[in-house]
N, C-alpha and C positions, 0 to 999 in steps of 0.2 A: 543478819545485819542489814538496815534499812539503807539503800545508794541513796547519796542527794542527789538530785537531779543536777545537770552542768548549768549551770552559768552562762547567760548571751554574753559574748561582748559587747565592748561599750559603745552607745550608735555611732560614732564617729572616731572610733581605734581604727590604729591601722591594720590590729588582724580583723576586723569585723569589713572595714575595706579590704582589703586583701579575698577575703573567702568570698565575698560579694563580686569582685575583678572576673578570679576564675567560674563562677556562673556565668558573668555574663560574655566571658571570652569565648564560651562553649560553641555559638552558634554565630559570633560574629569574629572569630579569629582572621579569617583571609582580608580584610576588609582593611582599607586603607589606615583607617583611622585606628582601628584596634591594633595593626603591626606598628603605626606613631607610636602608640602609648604603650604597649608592649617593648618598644624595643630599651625604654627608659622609666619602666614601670616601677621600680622600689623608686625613682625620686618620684614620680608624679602620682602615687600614690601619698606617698608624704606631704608635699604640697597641699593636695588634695584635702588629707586629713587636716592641715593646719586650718583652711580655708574653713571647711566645716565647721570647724573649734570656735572661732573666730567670727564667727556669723558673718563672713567677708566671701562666702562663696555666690558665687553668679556663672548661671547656665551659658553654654558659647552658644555658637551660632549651628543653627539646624539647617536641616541638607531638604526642600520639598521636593518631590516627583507625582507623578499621575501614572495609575497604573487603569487598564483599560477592563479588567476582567476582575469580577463578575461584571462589573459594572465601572463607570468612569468614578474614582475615590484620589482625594491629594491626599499625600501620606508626608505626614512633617516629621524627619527623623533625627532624633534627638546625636547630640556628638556621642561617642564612644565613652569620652570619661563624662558625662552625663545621667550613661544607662546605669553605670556603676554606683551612681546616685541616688537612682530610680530603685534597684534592686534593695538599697540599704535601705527606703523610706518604704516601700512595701511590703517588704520579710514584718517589719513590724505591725504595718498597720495591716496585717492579713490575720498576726496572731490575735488582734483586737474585733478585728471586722467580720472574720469568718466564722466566729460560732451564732453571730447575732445575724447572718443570712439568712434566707428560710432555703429550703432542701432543693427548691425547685427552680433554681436560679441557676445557667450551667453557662454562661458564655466567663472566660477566663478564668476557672477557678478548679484548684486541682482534682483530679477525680472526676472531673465532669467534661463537659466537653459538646460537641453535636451529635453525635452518636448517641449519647445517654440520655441528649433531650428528645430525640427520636421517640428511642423506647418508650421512655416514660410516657409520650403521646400515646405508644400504644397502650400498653397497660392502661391510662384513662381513661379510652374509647372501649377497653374491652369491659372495665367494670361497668360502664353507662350503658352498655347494649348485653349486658348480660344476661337479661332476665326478656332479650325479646325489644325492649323500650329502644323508643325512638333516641337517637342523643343529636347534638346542634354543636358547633362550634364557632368563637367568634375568633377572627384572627387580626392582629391591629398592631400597627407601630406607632413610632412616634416620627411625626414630620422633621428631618433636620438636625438628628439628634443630638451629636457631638458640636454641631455650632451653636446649639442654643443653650449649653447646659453653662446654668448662671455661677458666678465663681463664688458671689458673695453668700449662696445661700449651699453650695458646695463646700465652704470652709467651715460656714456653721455648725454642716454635720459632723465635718473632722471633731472638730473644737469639741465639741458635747460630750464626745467618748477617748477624747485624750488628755491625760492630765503631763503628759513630760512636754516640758517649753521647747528643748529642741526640737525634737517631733514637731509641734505645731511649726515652730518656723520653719522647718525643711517644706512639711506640706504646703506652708502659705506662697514659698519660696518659688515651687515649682508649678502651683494652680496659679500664680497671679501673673507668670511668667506673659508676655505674648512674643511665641518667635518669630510670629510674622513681621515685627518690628528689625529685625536681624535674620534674614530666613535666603539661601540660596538655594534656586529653583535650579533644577538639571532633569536633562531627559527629555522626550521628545515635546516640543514645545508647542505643536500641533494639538497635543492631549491637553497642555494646559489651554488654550481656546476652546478647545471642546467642552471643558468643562462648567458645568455651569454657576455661576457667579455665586449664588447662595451656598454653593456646597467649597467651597474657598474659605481658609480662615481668613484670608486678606482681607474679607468681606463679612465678618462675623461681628454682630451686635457688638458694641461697648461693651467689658465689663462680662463677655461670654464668651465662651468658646474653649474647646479643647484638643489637642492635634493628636488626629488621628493617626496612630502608628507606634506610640511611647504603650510602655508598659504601667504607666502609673494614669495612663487617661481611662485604659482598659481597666482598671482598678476604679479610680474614682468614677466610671458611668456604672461601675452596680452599688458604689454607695449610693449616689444621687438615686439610683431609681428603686434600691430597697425602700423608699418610701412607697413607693409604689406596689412592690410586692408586700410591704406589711400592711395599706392597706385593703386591696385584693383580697389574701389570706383573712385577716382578722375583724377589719372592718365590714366586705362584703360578704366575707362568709364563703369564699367562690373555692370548692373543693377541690376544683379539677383546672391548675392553671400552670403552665409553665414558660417560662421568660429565657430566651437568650437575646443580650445584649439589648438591644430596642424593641425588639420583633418578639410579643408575646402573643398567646393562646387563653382563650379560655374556654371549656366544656362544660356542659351539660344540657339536661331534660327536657328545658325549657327554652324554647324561644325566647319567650317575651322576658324572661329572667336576663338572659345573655343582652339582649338590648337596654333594661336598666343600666344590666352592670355599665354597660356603655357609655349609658349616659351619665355618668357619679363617677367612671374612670378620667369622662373630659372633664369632667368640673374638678376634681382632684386636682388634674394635672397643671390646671392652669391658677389655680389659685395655691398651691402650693410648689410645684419646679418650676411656672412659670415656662411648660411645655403646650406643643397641641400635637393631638393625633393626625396622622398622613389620611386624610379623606378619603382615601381609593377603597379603604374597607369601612362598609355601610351595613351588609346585611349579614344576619347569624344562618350560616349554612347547613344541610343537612349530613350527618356524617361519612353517611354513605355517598355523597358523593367527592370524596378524597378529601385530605390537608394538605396543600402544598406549602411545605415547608423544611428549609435548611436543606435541600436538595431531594427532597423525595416527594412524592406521592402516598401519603399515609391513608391507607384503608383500612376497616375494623381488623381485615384475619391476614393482611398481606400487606407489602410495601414493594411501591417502585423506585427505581432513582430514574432521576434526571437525566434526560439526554446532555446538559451541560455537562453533568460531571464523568460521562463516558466520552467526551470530548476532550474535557482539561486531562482525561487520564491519556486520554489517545497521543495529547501533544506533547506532554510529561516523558512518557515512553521515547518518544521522536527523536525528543532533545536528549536523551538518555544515550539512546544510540547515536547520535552525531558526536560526542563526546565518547563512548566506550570503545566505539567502530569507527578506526578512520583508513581509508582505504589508501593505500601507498603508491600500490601501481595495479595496472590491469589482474584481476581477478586474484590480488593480494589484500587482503584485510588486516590490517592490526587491529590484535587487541588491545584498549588500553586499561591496564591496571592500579585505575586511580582508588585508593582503598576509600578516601573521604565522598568521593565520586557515588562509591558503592554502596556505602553506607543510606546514603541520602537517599539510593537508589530502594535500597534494602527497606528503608522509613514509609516511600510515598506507597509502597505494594503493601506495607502491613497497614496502611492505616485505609487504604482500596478496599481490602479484604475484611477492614470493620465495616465498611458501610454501603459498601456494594451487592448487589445480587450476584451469587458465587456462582452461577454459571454463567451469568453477564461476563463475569472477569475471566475465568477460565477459559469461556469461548475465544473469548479476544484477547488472550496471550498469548494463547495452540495459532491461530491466526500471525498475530505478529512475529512471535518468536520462529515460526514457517516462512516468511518474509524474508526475514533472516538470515535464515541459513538457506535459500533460494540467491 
């Protein structure tokens, strides 16, 4: 006997909200805004849903902050019952978007990740120098990325590959949005000075821009830029290329091949997304002499990491212990057994342990964990 396959709910039910809530409660439950709406969640759930129905929904007001590491970044973070909004429009538009991706695209999309763009760097340097051959790589981003990506030529793409009207409106709803029109800035306000003015939506072209930090911007920057990867792939023919987020790669034989592609990636980009690449990368490099890229040192037979990220691990840890270990009185320690605490704890060492060098880390646990108990 042949199963039917189940049935989605309907985009705007209240169990297809509801199952969409508990995802996005997973990782934001402590948070002010998710215990508001948690504490009175079957009514504003409902609400919610009518508003959907209704084509009367409107985004609230978004929370900015600047965080300083890696780098100085404004993160515009959407309201709590927002994200719930976020999650319903790209469960869909992922079952649409994601088989028409090409494989080698890895920033937000599941199964993938920086660790597997890693690899796959290797695995490409090791086919290009397998036989002895010289290989080259070029490494390039895009200037400015999330503020310049255009809205009107970003809906297009939606538009092309969705035929249901709610979908397009939800999508249009939330790409036309600007929260900086409604946006409260918090956190240390030192870092919003520092930061510089192009890299601000406050400060983003008419008619562009996307805030960084929402799960549906992270979504719509690899729609907009699969144009980019399909043309790369099909149009340039370029075998050995892999993309996370802005920050692509491309390999092989040739020098002077990598430099064309160069130069037909900027003409691409600017007569069709209406992008320009970040200038600082000009020349096609030799392989051997490393990829610095997503936190490593990539070489043909070996890979280093980052002094940063044996640094972010070092302070991660720190903070780890100022919260498990709080000392009470002279040469008295509590432990504390916070299980969500531990958990988190439990997450940031498995995911160390994927992209670390494993005596890097082991060294410097036997180290600190000696500390410790010192």
């Amino acid at each position: 006997m042949k199963l039917m396959p189940k049935s989605q709910p309907g985009l705007f039910s209240l169990l297809n909200l509801y199952q969409q809530y508990l995802t996005c409660r997973r990782n934001k439950r402590n948070t002010l805004n998710a215990l508001s709406f948690e504490f009175n969640a079957e009514r504003e759930l409902g609400a919610l849903a009518l508003e959907l129905h209704h084509k009367s929904y409107q985004p609230r007001r978004s929370i900015a902050f600047v965080v300083a590491k890696p780098k100085l970044r404004e993160i515009v973070a959407a309201d709590f019952r927002d994200r719930i909004v976020h999650h319903v429009l790209i469960e869909r538009l992922e079952a649409i978007f994601e088989p028409k991706f090409i494989y080698d695209s890895y920033a937000c999309r599941k199964n993938k990740g920086t660790h597997k763009a890693v690899v796959r760097v290797e695995q490409f340097i090791r086919k290009l120098t397998a036989n002895g051959e010289r290989g080259y790589f070029l490494q390039l981003d895009i200037h400015n990325f999330f503020m310049n990506i255009d809205k009107n030529i970003l809906i297009g793409l939606i538009d092309k590959q969705i035929r249901d009207s709610k979908l397009r409106w939800l999508a249009r709803t939330i790409i036309l949005l600007k929260p900086q029109d409604n946006m409260l800035q918090k956190g240390d306000w030192r870092l919003f000075a520092k930061l510089p003015e192009h890299k601000s939506l406050l400060n983003a072209p008419e008619g562009k821009g996307l805030p960084i930090g929402n799960l549906t911007s992270q979504f719509f920057a690899n729609v907009y830029l699969d144009q980019l990867d399909q043309f790369v792939k099909h149009t340039l023919k370029c075998r050995y290329y892999v993309r996370y987020c802005d920050d692509f790669i491309l390999l092989d034989n040739s020098k002077e091949r990598l430099l064309e592609f160069k130069s037909q990636i900027e003409t691409f980009l600017a007569e069709r997304l209406l992008l320009k690449l970040n200038p600082r990368y000009n020349v096609a490099l030799p392989l051997s002499s490393g990829i610095d890229y997503l936190g490593y040192i990539i070489h043909p037979h070996y890979r280093l990491v980052r002094k940063r990220v044996i640094d972010n691990l070092r302070n991660k840890l720190n903070d780890f212990s100022s919260k498990l270990y709080v000392q009470t009185a002279k040469d008295v320690i509590q432990i504390n057994y916070d299980y969500p605490l531990l958990a988190s704890l439990h997450a940031t060492l498995a995911s160390i342990w994927d992209i670390c060098n494993m005596r890097i880390v082991i060294v410097y646990l036997r180290v600190y964990l000696s500390a410790l108990a010192g």
